[in-house]
TIRO-2110 file (N, C-alpha, C; in Angstrom, 1 decimal):
// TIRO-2110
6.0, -6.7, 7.5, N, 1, A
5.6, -5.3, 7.3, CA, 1, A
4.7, -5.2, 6.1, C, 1, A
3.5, -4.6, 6.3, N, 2, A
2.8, -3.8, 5.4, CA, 2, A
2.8, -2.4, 4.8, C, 2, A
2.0, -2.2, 3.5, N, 3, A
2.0, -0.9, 3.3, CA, 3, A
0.4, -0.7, 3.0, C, 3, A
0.3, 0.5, 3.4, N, 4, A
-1.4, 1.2, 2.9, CA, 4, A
-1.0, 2.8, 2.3, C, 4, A
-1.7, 2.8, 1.0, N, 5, A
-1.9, 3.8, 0.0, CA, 5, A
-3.3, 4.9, 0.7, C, 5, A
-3.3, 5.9, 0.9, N, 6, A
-3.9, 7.0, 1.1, CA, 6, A
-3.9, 7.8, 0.3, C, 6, A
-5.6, 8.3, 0.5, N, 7, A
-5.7, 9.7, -0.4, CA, 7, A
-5.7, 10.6, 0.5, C, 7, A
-5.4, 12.0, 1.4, N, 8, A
-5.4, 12.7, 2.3, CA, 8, A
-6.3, 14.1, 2.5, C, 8, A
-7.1, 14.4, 3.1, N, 9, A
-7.8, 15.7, 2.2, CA, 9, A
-7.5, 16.7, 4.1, C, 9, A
-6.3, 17.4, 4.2, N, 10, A
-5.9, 17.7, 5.4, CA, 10, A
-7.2, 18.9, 5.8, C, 10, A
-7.3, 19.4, 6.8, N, 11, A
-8.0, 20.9, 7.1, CA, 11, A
-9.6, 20.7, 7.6, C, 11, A
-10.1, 19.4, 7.4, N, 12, A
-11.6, 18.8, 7.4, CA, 12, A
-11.9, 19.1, 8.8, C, 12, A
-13.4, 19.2, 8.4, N, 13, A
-14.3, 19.7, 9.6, CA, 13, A
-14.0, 18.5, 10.4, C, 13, A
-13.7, 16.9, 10.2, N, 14, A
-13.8, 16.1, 10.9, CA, 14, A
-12.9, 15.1, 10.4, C, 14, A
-12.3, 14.0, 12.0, N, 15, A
-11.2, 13.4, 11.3, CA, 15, A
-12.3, 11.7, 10.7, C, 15, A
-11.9, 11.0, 9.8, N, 16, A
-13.1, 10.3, 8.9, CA, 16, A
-11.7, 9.2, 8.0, C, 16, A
-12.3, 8.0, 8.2, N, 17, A
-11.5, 7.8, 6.6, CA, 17, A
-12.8, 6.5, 6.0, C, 17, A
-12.7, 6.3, 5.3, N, 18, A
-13.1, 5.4, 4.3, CA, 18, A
-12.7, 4.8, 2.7, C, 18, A
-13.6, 4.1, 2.2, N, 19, A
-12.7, 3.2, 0.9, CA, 19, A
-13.6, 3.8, 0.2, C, 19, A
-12.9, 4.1, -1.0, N, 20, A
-14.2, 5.1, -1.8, CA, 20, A
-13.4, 4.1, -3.3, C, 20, A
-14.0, 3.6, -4.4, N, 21, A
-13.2, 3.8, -5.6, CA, 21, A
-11.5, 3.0, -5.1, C, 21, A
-11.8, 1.7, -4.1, N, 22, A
-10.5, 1.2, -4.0, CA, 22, A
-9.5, 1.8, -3.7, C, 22, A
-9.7, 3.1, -2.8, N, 23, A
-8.5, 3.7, -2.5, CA, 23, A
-8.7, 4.4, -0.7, C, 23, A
-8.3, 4.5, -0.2, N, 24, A
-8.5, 4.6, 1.4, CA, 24, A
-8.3, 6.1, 1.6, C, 24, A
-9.9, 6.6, 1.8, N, 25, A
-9.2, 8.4, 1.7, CA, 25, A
-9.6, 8.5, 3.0, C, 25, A
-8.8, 9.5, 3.7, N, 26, A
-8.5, 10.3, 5.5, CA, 26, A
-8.3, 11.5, 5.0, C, 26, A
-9.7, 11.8, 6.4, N, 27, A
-9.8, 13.2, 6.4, CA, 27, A
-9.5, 13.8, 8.0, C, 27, A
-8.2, 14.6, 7.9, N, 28, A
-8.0, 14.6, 9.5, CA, 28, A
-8.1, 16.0, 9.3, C, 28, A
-8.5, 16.8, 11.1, N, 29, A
-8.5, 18.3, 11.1, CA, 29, A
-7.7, 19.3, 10.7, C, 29, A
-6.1, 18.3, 11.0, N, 30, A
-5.1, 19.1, 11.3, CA, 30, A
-4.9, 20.0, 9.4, C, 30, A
-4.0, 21.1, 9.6, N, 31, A
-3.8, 21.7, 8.2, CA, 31, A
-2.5, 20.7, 7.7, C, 31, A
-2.3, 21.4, 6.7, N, 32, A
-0.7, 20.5, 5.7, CA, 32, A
0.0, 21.8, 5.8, C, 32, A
0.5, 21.9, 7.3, N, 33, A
1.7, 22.6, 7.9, CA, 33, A
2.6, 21.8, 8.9, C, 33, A
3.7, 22.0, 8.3, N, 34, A
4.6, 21.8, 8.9, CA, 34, A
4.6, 19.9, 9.8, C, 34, A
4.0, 19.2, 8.1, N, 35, A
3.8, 18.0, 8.7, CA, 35, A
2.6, 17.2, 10.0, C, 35, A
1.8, 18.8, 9.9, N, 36, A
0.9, 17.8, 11.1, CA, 36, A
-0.2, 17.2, 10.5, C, 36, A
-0.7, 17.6, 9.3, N, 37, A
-1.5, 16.8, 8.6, CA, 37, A
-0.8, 14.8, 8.7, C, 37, A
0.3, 15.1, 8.5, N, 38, A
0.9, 13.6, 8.1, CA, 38, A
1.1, 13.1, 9.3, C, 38, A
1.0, 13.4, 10.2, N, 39, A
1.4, 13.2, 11.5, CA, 39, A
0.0, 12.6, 12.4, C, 39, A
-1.0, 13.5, 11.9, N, 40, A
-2.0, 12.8, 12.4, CA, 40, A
-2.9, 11.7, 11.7, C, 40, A
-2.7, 11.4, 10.2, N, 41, A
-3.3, 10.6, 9.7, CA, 41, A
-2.4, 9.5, 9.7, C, 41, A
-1.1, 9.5, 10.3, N, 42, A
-0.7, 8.5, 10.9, CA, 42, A
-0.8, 7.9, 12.3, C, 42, A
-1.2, 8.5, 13.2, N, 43, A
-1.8, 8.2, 14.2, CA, 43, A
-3.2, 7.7, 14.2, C, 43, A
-4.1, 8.2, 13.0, N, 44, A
-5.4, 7.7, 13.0, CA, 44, A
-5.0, 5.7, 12.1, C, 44, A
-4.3, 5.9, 11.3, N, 45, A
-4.0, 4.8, 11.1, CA, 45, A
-3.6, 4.0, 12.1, C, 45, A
-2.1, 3.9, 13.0, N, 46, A
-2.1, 3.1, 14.2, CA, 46, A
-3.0, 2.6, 14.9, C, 46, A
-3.8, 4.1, 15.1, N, 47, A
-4.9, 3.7, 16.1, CA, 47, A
-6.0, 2.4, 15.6, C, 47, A
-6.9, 2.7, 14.1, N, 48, A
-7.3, 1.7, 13.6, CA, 48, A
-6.8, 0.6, 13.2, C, 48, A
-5.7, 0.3, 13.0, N, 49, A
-4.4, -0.3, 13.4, CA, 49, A
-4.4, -1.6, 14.5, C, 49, A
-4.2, -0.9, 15.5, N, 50, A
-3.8, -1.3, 16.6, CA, 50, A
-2.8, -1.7, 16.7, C, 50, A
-2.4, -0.6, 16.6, N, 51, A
-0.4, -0.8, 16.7, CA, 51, A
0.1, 0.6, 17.5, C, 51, A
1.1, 0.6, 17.3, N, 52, A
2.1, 1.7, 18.2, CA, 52, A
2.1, 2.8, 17.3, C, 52, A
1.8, 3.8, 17.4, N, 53, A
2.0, 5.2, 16.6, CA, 53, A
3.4, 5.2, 15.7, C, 53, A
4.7, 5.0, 16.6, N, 54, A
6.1, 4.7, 15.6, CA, 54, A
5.8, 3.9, 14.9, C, 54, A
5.1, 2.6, 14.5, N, 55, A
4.9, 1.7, 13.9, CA, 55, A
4.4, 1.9, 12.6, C, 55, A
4.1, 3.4, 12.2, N, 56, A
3.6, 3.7, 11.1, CA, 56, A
4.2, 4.2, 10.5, C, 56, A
5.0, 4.6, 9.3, N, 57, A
6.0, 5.4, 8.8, CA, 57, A
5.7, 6.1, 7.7, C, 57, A
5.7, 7.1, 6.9, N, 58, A
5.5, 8.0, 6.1, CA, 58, A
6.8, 7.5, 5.1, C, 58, A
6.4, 6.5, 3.9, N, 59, A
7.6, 6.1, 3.5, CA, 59, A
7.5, 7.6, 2.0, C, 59, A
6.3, 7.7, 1.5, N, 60, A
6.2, 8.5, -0.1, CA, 60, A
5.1, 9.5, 0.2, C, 60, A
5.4, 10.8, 0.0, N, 61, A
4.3, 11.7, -0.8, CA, 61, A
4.2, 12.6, 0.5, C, 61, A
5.4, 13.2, 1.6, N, 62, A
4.5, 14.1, 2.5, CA, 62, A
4.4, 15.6, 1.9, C, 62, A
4.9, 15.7, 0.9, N, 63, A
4.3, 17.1, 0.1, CA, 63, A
3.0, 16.7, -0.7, C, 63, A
2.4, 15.7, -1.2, N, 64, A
1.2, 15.5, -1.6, CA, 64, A
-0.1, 15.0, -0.9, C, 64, A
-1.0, 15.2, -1.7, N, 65, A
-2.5, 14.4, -1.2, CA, 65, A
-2.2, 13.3, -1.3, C, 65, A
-1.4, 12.4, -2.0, N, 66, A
-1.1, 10.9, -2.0, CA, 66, A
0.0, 10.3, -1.1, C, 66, A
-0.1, 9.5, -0.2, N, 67, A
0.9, 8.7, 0.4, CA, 67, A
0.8, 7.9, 0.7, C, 67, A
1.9, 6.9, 1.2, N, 68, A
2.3, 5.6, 1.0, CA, 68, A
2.9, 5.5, 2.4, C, 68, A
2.0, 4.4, 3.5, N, 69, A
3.1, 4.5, 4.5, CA, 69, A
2.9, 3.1, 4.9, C, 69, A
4.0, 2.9, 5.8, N, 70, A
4.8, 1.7, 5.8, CA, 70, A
3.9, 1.2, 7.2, C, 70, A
3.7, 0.1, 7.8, N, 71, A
3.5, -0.3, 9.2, CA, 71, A
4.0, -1.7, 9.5, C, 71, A
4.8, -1.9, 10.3, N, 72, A
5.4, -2.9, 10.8, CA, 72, A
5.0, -3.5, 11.6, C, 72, A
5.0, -5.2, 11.6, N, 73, A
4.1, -5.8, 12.0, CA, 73, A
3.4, -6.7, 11.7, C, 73, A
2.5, -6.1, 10.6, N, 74, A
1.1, -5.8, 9.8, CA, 74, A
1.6, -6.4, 8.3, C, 74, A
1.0, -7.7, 8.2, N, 75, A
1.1, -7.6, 6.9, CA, 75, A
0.0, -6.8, 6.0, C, 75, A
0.2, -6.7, 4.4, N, 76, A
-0.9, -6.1, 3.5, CA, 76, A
-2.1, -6.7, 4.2, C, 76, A
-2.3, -7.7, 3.8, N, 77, A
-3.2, -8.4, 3.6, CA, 77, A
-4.3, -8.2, 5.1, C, 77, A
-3.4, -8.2, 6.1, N, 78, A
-3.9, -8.0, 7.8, CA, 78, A
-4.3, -6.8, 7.6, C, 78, A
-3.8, -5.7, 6.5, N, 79, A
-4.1, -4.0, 6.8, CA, 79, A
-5.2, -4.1, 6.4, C, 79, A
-5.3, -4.3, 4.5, N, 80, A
-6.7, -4.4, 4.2, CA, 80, A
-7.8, -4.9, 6.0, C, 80, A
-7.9, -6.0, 6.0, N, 81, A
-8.8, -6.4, 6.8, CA, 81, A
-9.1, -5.4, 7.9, C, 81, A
-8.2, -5.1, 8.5, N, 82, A
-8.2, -4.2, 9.9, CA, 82, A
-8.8, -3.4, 9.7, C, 82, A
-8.5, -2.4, 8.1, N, 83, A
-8.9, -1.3, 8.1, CA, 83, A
-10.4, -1.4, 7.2, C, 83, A
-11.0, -2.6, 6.9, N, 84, A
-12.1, -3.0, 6.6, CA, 84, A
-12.4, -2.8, 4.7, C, 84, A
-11.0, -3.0, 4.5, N, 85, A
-11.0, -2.9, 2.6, CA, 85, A
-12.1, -3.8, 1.9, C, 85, A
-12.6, -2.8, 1.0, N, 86, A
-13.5, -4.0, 0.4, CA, 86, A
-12.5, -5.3, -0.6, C, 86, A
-13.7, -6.0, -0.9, N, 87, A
-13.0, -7.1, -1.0, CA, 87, A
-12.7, -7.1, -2.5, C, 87, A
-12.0, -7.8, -3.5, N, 88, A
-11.7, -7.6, -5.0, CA, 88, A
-11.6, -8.8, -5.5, C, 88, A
END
């Protein structure tokens, strides 16, 4: 099991993520009610992913812009790549 750090900016004209400054920011439509923001920027992860939507887990931060979620499976190291991390 891996983990990937997010920056989350909920309510965006469009759903987007990218590596800015070493840090993976997702921009999904949904608002930051009642968990659908977190909800769907865990499904954009799976999906780029390529794993199972459950597979993702919201382990830190669903009241913040910052979170930490878990994916099983997936090591670190496979996430970076997957999700196209630059290199360090």
């Amino acid at each position: 099991m891996g983990f990937v750090s997010v920056k989350v900016t909920p309510g965006a004209r469009d759903a987007a993520m990218e590596w800015r400054d070493g840090l993976l920011r997702v921009r999904v439509r949904e608002k930051a009610e009642k968990g659908r923001a977190n909800e769907a920027v865990a499904r954009l992860l799976a999906k780029q992913l390529g794993v199972a939507a459950g597979d993702v887990v919201l382990k830190r931060g669903a009241t913040s812009r910052e979170k930490l979620f878990e994916v099983a499976g997936v090591e670190d190291a496979e996430i970076g790549r997957r999700l196209g991390a630059p290199m360090m």
